[in-house]
FIKOLZA-1660 file (N, C-alpha, C; in steps of 0.1 Angstrom, whole numbers, plus 5000, padded with zeros to 4 digits):
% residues 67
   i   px   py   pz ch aa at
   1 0710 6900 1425  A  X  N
   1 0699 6905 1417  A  X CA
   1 0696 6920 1419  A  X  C
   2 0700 6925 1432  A  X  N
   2 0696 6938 1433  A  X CA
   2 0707 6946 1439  A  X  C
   3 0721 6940 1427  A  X  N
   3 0732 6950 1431  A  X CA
   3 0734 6953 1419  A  X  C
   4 0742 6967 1416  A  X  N
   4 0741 6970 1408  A  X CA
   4 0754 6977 1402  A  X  C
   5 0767 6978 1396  A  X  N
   5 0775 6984 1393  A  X CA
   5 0776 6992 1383  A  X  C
   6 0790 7003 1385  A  X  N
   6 0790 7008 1371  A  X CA
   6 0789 7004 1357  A  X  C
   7 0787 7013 1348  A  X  N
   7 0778 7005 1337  A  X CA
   7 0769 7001 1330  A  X  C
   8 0765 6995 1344  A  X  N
   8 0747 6992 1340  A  X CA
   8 0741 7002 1343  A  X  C
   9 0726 6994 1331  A  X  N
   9 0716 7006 1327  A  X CA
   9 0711 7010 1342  A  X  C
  10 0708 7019 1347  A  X  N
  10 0695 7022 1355  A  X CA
  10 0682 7024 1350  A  X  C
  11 0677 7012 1357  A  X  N
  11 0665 7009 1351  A  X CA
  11 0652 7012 1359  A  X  C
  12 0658 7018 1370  A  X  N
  12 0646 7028 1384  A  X CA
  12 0646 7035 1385  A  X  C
  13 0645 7046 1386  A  X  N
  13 0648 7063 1393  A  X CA
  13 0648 7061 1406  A  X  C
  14 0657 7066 1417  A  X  N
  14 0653 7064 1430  A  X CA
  14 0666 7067 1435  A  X  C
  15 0668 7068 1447  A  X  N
  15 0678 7066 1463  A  X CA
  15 0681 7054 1462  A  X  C
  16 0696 7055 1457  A  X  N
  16 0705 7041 1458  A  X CA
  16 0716 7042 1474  A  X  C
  17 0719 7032 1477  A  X  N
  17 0732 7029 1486  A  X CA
  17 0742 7025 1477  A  X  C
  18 0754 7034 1475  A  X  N
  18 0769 7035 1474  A  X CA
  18 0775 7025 1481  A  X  C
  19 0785 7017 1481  A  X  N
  19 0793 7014 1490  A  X CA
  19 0807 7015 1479  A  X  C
  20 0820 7016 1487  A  X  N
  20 0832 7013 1476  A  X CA
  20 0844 7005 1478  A  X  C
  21 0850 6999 1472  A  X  N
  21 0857 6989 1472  A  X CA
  21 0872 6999 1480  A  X  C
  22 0873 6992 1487  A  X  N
  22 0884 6994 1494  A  X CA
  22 0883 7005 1507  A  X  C
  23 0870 7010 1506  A  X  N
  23 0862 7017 1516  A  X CA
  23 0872 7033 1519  A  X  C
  24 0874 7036 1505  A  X  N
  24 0880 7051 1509  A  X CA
  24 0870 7059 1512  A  X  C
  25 0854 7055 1511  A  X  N
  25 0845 7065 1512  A  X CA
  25 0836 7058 1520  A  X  C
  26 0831 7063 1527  A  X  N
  26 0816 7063 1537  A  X CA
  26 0804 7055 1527  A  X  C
  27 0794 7044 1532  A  X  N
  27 0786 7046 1522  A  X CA
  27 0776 7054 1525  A  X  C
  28 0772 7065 1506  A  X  N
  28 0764 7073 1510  A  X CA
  28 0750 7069 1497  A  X  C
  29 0741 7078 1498  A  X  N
  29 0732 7077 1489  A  X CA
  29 0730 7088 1482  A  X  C
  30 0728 7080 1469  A  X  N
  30 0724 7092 1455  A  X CA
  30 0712 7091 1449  A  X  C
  31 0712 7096 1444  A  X  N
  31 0697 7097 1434  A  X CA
  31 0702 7094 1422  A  X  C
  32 0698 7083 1412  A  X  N
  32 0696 7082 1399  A  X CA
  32 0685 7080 1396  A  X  C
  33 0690 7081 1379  A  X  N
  33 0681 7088 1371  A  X CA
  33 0677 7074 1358  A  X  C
  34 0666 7063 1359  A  X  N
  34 0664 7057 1350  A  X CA
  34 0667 7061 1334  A  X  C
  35 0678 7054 1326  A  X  N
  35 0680 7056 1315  A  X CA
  35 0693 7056 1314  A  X  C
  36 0697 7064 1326  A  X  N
  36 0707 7059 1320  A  X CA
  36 0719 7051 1329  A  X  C
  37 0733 7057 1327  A  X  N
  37 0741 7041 1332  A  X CA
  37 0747 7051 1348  A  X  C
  38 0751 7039 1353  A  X  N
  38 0757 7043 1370  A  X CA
  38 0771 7045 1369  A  X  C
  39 0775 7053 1371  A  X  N
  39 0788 7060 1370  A  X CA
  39 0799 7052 1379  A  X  C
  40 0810 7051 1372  A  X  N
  40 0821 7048 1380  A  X CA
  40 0829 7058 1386  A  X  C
  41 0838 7057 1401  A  X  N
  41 0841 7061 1409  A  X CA
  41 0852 7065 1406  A  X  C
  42 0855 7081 1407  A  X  N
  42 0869 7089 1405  A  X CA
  42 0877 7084 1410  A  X  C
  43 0879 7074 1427  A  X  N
  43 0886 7065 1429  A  X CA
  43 0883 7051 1430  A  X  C
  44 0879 7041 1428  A  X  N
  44 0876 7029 1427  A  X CA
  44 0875 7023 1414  A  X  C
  45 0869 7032 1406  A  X  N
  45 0865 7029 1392  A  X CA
  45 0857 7018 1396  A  X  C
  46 0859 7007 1389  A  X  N
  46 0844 6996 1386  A  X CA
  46 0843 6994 1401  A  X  C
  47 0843 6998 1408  A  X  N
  47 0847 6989 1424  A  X CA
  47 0834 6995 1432  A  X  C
  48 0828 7002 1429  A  X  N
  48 0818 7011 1434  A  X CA
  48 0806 6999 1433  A  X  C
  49 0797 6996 1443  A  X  N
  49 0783 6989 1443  A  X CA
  49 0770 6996 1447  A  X  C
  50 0762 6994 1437  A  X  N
  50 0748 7000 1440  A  X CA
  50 0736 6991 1444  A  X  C
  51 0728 6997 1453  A  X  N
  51 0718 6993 1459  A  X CA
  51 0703 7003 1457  A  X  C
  52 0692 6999 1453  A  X  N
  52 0680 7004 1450  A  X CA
  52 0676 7004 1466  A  X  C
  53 0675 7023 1472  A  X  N
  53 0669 7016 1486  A  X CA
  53 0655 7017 1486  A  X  C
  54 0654 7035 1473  A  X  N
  54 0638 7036 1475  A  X CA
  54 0633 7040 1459  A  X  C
  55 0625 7034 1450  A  X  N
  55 0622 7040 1442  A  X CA
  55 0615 7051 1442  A  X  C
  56 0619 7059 1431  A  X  N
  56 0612 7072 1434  A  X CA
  56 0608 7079 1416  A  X  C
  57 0594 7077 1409  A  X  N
  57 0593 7081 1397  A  X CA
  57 0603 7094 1397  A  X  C
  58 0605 7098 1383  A  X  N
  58 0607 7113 1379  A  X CA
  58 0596 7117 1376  A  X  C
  59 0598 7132 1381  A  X  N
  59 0582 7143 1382  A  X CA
  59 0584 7141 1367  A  X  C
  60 0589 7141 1358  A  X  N
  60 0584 7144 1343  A  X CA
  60 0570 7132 1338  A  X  C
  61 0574 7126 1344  A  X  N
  61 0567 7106 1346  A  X CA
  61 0555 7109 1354  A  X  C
  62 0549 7118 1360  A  X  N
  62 0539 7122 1369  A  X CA
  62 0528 7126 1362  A  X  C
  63 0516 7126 1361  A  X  N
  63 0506 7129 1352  A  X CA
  63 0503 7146 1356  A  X  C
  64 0504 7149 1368  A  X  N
  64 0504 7163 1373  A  X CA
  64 0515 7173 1366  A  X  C
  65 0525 7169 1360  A  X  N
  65 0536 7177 1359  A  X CA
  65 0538 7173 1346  A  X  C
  66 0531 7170 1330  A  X  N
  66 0536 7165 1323  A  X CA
  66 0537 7177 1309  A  X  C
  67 0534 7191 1315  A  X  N
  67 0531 7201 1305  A  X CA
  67 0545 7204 1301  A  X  C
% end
């Protein structure tokens, strides 16, 4: 329920956990961007898994910052 792969929509803005299929990479954390889709891996391709660790609005989404 709260894994997430390339392709699909991102539907949270926030600090996700990476991890990659066949562990050529460390898992690290990114920041996406609700709207749109989670990228596949220059090496893994579909093999990459996403994890929501922290939601985090976009400032544009902020009532302070909407000028």
């Amino acid at each position: 329920a709260g894994l997430f792969k390339p392709g699909d929509r991102i539907t949270k803005s926030g600090i996700y956990s990476v991890t990659h299929e066949g562990k050529h990479a460390e898992t690290q954390e990114v920041t996406c961007v609700a709207g749109k889709k989670f990228p596949a891996c220059d090496e893994c391709g579909d093999g990459a898994q996403f994890v929501l660790v922290r939601h985090a609005r976009h400032v544009a989404r902020q009532d302070h910052f909407r000028s």
